[in-house]
BAKEGU-732456 format. One record per atom (N, C-alpha, C): y, x, z. Coordinates in pm, whole numbers, always signed. Atoms other than C-alpha are relative to their C-alpha. Last residue first. Layout:
<site <Y, X, Z>> ...
! end
This chain:
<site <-104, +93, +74>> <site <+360, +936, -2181>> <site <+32, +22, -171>> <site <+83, +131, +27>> <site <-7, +1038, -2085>> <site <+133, -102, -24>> <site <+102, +41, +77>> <site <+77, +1380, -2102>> <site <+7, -137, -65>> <site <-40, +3, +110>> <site <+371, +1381, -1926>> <site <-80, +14, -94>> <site <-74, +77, +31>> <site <+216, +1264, -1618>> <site <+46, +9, -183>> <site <+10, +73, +78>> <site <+1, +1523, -1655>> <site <+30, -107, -27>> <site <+62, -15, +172>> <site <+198, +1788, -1700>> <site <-97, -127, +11>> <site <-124, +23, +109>> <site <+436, +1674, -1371>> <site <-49, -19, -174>> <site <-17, +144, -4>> <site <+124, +1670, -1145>> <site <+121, -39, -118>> <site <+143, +48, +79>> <site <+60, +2034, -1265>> <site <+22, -171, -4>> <site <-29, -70, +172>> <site <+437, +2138, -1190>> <site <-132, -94, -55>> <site <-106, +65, +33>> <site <+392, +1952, -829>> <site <-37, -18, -138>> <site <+2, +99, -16>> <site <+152, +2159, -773>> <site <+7, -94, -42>> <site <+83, -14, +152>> <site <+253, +2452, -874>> <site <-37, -78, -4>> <site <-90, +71, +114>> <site <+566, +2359, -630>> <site <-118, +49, -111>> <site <-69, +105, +39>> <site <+339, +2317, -354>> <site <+78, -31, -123>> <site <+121, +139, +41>> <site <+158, +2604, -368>> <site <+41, -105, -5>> <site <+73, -9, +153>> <site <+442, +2794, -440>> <site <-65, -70, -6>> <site <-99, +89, +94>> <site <+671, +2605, -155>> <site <-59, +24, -159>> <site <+41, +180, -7>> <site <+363, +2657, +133>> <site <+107, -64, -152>> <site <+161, +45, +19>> <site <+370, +3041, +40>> <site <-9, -145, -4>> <site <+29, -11, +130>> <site <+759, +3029, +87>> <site <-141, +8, -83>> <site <-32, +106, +35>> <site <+722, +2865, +424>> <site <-5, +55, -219>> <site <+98, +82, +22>> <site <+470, +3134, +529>> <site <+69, -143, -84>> <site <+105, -31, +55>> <site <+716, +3414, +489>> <site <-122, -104, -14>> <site <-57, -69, +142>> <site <+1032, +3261, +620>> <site <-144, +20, -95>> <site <-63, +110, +40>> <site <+870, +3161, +939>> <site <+15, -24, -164>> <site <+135, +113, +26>> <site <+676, +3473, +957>> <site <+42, -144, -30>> <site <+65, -40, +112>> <site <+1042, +3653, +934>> <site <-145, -63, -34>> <site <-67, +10, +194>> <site <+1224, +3469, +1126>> <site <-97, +5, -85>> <site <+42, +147, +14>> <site <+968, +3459, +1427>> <site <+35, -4, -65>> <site <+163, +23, +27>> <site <+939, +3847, +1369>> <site <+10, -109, -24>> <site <-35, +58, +85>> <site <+1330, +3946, +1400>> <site <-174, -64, -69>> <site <-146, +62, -90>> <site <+1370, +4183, +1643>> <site <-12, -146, -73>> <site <+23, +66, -127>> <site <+990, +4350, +1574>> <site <+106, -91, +27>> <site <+99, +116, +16>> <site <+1053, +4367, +1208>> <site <+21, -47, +116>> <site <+105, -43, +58>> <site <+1411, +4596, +1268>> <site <-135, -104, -33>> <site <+87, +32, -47>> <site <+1760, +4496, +1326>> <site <-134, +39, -114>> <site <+99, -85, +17>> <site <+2022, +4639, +1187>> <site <-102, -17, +122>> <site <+19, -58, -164>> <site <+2256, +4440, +1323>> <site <-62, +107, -41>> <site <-149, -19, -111>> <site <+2480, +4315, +1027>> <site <-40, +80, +91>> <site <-81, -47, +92>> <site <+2161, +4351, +729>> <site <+166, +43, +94>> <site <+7, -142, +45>> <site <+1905, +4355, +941>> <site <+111, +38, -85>> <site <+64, -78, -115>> <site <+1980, +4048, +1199>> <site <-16, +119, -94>> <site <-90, -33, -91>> <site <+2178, +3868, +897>> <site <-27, +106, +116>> <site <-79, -112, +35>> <site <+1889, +3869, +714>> <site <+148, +86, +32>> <site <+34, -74, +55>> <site <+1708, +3733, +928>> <site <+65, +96, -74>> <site <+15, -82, -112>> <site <+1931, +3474, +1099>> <site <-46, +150, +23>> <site <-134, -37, -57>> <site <+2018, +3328, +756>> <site <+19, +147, +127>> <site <-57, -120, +68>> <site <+1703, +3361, +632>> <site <+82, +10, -12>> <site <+73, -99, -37>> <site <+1579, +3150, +964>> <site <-12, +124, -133>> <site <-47, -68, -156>> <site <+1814, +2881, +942>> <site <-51, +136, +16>> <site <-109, -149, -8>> <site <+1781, +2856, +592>> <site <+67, +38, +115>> <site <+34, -121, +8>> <site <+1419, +2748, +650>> <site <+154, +104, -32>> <site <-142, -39, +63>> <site <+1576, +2482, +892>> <site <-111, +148, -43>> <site <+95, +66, +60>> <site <+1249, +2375, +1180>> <site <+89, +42, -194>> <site <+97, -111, +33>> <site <+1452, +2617, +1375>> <site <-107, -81, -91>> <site <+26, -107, +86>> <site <+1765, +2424, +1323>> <site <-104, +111, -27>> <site <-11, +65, +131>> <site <+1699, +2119, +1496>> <site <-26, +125, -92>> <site <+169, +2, -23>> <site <+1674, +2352, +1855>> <site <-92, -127, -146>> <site <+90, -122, +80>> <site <+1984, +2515, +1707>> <site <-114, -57, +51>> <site <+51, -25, +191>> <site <+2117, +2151, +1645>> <site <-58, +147, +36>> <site <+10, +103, +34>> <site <+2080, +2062, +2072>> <site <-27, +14, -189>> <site <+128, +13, +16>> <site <+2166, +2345, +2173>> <site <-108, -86, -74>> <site <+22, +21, -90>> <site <+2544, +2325, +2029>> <site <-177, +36, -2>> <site <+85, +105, -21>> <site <+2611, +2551, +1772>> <site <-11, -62, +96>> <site <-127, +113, -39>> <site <+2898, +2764, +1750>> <site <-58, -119, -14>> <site <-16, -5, -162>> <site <+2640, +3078, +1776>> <site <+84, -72, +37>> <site <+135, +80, -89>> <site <+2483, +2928, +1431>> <site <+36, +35, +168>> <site <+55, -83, -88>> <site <+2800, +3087, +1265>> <site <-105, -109, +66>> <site <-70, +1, -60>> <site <+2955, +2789, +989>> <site <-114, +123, +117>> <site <-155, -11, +0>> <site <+2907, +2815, +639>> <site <+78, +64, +144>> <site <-57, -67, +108>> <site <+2552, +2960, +603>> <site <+134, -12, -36>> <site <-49, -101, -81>> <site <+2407, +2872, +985>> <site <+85, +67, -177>> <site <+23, -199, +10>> <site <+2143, +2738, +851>> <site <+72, +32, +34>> <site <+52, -5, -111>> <site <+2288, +2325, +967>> <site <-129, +155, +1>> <site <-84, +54, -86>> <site <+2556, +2362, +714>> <site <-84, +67, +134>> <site <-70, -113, +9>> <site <+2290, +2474, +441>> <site <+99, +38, +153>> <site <+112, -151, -64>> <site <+2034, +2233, +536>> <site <+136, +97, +19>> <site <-6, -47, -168>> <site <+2354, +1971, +541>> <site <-141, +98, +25>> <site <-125, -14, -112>> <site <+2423, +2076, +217>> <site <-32, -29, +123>> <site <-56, -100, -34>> <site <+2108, +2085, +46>> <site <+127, -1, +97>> <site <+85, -87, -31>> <site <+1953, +1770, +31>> <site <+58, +139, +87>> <site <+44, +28, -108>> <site <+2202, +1532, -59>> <site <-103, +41, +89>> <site <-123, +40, -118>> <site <+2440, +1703, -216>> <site <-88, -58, +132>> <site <-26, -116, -41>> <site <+2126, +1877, -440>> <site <+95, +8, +146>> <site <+148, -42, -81>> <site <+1962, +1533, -513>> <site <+71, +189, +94>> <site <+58, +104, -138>> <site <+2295, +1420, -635>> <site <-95, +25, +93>> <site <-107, +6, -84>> <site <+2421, +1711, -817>> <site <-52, -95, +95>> <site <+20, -148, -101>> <site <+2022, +1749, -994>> <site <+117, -56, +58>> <site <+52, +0, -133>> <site <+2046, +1337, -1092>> <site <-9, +148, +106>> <site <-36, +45, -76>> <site <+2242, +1362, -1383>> <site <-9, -11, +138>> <site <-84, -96, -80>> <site <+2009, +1613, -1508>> <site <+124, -75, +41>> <site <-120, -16, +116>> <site <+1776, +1297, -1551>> <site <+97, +145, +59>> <site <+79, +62, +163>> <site <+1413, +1259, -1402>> <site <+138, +18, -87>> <site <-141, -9, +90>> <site <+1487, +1458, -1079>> <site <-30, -59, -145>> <site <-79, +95, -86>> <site <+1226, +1340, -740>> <site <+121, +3, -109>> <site <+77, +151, -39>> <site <+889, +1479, -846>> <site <+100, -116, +89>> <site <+160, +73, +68>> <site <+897, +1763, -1035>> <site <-13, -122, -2>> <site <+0, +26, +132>> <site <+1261, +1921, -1003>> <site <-71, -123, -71>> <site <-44, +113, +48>> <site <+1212, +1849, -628>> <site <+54, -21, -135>> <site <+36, +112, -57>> <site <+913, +2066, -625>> <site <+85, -164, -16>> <site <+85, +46, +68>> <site <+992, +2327, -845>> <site <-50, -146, +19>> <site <-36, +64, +84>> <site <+1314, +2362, -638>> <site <-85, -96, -123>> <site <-22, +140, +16>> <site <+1086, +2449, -371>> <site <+129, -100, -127>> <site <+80, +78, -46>> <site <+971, +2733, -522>> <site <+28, -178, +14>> <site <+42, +108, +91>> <site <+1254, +2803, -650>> <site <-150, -38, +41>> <site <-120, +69, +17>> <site <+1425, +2846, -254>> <site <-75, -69, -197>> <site <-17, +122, -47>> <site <+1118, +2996, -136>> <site <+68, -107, -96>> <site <+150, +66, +22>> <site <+1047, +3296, -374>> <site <-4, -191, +3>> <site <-24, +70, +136>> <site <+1410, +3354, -381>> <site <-103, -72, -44>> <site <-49, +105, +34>> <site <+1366, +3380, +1>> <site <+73, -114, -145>> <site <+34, +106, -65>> <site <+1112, +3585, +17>> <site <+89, -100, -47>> <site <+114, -2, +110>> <site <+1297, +3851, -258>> <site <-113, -154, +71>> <site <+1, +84, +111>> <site <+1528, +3841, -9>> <site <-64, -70, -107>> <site <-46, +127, -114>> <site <+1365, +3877, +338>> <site <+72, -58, -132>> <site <+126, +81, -13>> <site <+1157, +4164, +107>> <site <+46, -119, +71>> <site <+47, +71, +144>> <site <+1466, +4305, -7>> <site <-103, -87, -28>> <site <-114, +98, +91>> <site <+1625, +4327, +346>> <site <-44, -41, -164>> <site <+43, +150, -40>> <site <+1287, +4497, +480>> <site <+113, -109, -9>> <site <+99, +75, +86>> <site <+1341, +4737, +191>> <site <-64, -147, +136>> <site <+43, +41, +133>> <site <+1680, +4844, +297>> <site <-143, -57, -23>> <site <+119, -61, +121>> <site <+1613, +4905, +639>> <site <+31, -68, -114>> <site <+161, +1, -34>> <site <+1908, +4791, +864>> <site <-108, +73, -136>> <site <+67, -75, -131>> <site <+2285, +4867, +866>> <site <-151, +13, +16>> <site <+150, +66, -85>> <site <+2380, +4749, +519>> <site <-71, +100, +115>> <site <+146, -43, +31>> <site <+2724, +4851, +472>> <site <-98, -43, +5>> <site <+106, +105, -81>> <site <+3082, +4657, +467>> <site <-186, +122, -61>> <site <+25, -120, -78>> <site <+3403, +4890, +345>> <site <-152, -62, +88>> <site <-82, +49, -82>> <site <+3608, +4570, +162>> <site <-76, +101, +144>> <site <-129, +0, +64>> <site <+3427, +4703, -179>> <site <+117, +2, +139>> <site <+12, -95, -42>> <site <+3106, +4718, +34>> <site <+167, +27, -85>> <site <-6, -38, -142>> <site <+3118, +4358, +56>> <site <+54, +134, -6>> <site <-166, +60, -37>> <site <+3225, +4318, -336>> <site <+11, +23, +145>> <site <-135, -91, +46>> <site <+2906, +4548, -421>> <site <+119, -80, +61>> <site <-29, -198, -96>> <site <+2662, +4379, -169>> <site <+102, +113, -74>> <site <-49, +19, -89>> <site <+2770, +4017, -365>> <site <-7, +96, +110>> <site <-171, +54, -1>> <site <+2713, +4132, -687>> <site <+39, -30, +123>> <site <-96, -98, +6>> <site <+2417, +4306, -605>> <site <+86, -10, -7>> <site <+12, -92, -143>> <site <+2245, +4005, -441>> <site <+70, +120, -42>> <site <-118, +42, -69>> <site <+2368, +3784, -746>> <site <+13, +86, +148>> <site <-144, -41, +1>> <site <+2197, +3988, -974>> <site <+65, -24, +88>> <site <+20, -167, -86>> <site <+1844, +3979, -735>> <site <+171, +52, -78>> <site <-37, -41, -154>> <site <+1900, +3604, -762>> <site <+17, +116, +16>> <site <-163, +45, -25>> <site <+1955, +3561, -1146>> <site <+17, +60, +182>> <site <-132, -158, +83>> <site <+1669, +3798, -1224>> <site <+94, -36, +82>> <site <-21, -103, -124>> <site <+1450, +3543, -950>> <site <+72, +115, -61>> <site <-86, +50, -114>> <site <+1554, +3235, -1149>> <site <+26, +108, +84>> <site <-197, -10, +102>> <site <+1426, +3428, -1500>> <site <+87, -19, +106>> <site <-7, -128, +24>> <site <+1054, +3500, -1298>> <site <+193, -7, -56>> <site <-19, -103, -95>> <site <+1022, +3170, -1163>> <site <+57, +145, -19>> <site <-144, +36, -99>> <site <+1054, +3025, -1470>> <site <+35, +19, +105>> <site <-141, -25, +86>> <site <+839, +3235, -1677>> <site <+119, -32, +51>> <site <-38, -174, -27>> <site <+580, +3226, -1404>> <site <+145, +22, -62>> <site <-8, +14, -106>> <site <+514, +2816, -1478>> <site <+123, +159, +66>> <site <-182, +92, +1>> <site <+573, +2852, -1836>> <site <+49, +29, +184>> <site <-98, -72, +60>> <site <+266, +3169, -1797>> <site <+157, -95, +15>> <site <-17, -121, -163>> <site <+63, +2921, -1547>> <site <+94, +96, -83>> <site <-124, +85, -99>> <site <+133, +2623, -1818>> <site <-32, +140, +84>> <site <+41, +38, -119>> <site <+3, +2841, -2082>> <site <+23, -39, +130>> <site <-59, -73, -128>> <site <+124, +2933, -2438>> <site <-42, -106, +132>> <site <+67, -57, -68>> <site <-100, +2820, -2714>> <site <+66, +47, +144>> <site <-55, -117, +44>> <site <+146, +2547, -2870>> <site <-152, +82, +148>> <site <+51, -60, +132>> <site <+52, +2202, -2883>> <site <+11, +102, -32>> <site <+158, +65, -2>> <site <+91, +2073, -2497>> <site <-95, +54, -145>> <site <+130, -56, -124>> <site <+402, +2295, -2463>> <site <-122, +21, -56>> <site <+77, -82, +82>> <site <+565, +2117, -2753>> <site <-50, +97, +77>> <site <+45, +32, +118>> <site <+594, +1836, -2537>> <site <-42, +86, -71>> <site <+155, -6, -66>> <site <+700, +2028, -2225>> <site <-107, -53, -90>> <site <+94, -132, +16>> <site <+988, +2113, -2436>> <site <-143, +33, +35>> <site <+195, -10, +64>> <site <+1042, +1787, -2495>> <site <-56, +108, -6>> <site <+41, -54, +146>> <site <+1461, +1812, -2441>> <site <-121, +31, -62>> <site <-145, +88, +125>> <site <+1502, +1565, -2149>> <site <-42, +91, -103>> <site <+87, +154, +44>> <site <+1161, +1747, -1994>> <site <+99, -94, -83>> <site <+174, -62, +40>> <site <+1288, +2112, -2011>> <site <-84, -154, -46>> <site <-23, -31, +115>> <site <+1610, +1980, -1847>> <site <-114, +23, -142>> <site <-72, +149, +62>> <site <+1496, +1840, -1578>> <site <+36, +11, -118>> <site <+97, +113, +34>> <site <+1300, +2189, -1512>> <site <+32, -137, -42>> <site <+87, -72, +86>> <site <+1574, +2429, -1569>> <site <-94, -108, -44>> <site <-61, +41, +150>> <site <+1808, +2211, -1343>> <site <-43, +23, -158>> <site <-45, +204, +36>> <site <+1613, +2169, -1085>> <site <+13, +42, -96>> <site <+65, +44, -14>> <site <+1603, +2586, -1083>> <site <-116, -196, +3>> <site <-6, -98, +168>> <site <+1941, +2636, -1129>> <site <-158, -34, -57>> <site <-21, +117, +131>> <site <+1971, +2426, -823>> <site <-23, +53, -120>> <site <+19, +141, -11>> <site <+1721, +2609, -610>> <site <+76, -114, -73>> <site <+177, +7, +11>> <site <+1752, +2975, -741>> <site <-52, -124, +2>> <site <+11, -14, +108>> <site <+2171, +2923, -839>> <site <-206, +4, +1>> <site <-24, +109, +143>> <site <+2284, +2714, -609>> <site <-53, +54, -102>> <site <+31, +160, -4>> <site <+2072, +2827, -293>> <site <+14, -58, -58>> <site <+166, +97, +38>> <site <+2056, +3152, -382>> <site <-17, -68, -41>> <site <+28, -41, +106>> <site <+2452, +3249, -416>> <site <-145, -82, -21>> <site <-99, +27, +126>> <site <+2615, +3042, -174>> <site <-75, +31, -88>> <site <-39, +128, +19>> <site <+2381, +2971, +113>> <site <+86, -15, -92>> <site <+111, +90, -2>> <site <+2169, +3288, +99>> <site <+50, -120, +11>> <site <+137, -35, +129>> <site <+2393, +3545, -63>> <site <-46, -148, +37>> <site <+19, +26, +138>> <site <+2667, +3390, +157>> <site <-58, +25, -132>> <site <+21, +120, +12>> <site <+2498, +3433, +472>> <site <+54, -99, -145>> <site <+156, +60, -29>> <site <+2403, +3788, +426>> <site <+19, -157, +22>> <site <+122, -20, +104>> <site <+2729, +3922, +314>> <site <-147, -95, -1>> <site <+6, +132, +117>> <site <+2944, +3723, +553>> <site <-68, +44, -108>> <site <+56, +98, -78>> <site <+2818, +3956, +890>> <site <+29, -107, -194>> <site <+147, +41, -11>> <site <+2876, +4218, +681>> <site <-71, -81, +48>> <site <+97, +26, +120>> <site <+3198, +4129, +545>> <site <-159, +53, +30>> <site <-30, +130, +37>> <site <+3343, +4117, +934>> <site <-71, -73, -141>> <site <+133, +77, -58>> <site <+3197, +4465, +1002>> <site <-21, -174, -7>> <site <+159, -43, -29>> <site <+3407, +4613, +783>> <site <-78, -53, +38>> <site <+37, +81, +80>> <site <+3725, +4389, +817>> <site <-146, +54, -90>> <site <-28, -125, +88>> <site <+3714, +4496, +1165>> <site <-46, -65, -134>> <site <+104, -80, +36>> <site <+3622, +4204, +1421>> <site <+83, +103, -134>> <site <-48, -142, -54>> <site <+3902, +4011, +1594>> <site <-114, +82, -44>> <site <+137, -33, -92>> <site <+3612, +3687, +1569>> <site <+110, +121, +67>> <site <+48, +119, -109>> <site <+3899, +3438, +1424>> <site <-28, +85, +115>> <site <-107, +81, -84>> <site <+4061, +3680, +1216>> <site <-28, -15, +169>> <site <-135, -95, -57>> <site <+3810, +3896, +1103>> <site <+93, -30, +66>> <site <+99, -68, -83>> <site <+3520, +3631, +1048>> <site <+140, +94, +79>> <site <-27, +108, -111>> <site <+3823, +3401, +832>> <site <-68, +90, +142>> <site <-143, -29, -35>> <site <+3850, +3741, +625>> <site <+26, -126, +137>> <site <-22, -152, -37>> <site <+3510, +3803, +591>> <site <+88, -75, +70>> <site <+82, -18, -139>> <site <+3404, +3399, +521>> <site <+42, +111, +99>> <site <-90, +106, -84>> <site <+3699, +3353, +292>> <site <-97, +15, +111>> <site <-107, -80, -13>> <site <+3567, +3680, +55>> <site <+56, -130, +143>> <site <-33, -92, -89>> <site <+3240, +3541, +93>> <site <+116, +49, +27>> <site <+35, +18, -169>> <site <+3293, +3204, +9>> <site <-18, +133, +53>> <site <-88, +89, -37>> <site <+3482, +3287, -339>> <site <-12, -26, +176>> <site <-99, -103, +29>> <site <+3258, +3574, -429>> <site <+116, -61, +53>> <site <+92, -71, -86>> <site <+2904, +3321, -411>> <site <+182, +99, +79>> <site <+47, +116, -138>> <site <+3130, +3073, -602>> <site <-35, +71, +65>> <site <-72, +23, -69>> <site <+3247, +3319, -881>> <site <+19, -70, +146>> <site <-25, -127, -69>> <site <+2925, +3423, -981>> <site <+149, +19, +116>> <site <+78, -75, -63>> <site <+2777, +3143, -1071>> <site <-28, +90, +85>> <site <-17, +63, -135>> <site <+3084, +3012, -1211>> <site <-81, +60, +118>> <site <-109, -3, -20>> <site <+3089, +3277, -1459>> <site <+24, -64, +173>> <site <+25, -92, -109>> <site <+2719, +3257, -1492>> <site <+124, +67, +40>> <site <+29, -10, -150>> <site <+2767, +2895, -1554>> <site <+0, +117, +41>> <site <-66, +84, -36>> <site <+3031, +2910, -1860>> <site <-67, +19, +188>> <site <-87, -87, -82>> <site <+2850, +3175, -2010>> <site <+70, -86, +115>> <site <-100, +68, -57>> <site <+2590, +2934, -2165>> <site <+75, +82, +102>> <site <-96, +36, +57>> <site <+2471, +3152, -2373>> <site <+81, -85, -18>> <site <-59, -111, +56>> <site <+2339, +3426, -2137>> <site <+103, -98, -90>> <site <-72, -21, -79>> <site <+2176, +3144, -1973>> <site <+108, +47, -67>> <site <-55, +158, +4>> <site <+1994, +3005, -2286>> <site <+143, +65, +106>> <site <-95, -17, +146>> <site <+1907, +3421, -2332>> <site <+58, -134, +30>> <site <-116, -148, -39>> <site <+1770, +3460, -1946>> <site <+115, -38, -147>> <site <-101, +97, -129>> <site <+1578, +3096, -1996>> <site <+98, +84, -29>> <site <-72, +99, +37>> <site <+1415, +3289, -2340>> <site <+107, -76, +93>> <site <-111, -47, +53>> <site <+1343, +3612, -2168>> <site <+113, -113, -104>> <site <-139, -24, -23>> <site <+1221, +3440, -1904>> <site <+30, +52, -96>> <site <-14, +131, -64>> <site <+906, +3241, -2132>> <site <+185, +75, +74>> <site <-70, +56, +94>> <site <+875, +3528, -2325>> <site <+110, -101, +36>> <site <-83, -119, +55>> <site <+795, +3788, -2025>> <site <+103, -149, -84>> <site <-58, -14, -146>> <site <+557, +3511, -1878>> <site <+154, +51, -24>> <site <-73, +142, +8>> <site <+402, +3482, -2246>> <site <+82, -29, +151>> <site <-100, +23, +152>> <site <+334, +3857, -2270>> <site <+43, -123, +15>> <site <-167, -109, -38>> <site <+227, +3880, -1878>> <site <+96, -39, -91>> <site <-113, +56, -71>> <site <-28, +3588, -1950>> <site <+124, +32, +66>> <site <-59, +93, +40>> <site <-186, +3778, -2216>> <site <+118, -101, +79>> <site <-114, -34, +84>> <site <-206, +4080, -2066>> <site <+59, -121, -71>> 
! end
C-alpha cells in the first residue's frame, strides 16, 4: 500500500504541473488531430478509399507516431530532464518516498496522457464515420504495450543522453523522426521499397504501426498479427528493464554530485 499511495502522489502531481501548463496539452492535442485529419483525407484521395475507411487506416498510425511518440516518449524526456534541472531528485534523497514509487509515478501520469490521446483521436475518426473493426481489447493491449514501450524507453534516453531540456528537441529530431518515417507513421509501409521494410522490422514503430493498424483497419485477429505482436511485447519488457535501469544509474550519479 505504501508504494501505491506514493505512486498515486507522484502522478497526481505530474497530471496537476500538466494541467497547469495548458499550453502543451493544447498542443498535445492539436498535433495528433492535425496529422490525422491530413492523413484521412490525403488516404481518400490518393488511395480512392471512402472517407470511412480512409480515417481508419490514419487512426492507428497517428495515435502511434503523432500522439504517443511526442507525448509518452518526449513528454517523458522531458519529465525527467526536468526533474534534475529543478533538484527534485535532490529532495528525493531526503524525503521518505521511494525511487520505485517516483519511478511508477512517472510512468503512470505519461500513460493517463496516452490512453487520453487514444480517445481523442478514436472520437475525431469516428466523427468522419471510421470504426474499430478488430477486438477491442487486443487494440488496448497493442496500446497500452506501446505506451509501456515508448516511456520506457524515454526513461532511458532521459537518463543517460539529456542533461539540459534544451537537449530533449534535439535528441528527439534525431532519434525519432526517421524511426517514425521509417514505421510506417507518416508515409504507408506498402510504398516502401524492400530494401527499408527489411530495415524496418528491426523498427519497434514498425511493428505498432502494422499491429495496430492490422486490428484496428483489418480487423485482424492474434494469429494475423503474432510477429507484431511478440515483437512489440518483448521490446517493451527490454525498455522497463532498461529504463529502471537507467533511472537507478541516474540516482547514483546524482548522489555523488
Amino acid at each position: 500500500m505504501k508504494y501505491w499511495r506514493e505512486t498515486i502522489a507522484v502522478t497526481q502531481r505530474i497530471l496537476i504541473e500538466l494541467l497547469r501548463r495548458r499550453r502543451s496539452l493544447i498542443f498535445w492535442s492539436i498535433f495528433p488531430i492535425s496529422i490525422l485529419i491530413l492523413s484521412g483525407f490525403i488516404l481518400a484521395e490518393r488511395a480512392k478509399l471512402s472517407t470511412a475507411v480512409a480515417f481508419e487506416y490514419a487512426a492507428p498510425s497517428s495515435l502511434v507516431g503523432a500522439a504517443l511518440f511526442f507525448s509518452c516518449l518526449g513528454g517523458s524526456v522531458a519529465t525527467v530532464v526536468a526533474e534534475r534541472e529543478q533538484q527534485t531528485l535532490k529532495r528525493l534523497f531526503v524525503s521518505p518516498l521511494s525511487g520505485i514509487s517516483y519511478f511508477l509515478g512517472i510512468f503512470m501520469a505519461h500513460s493517463c496522457i496516452g490512453i487520453g490521446q487514444t480517445i481523442l483521436i478514436y472520437t475525431v475518426a469516428a466523427f468522419w464515420g471510421a470504426t474499430f473493426q478488430g477486438s477491442i481489447l487486443l487494440g488496448v493491449t497493442i496500446i497500452l504495450t506501446s505506451i509501456v514501450a515508448y516511456v520506457g524507453l524515454g526513461f532511458i534516453l532521459g537518463t543517460q543522453l539529456a542533461r539540459r531540456i534544451e537537449d530533449v528537441n534535439a535528441l528527439i529530431a534525431a532519434f525519432g523522426v526517421p524511426l517514425l518515417i521509417l514505421g510506417g507513421a507518416f508515409l504507408p509501409s506498402s510504398l516502401f521499397p524492400q530494401t527499408l521494410i527489411n530495415i524496418a522490422r528491426y523498427n519497434p514503430i514498425y511493428h505498432m504501426n502494422e499491429a495496430l493498424v492490422g486490428v484496428s483497419a483489418k480487423g485482424d485477429k492474434i494469429n494475423d498479427i503474432t510477429f507484431h505482436f511478440w515483437f512489440l511485447l518483448i521490446f517493451a519488457l527490454a525498455m522497463v528493464i532498461c529504463g529502471w535501469l537507467s533511472y537507478q544509474r541516474m540516482l547514483i550519479i546524482e548522489r555523488r554530485l
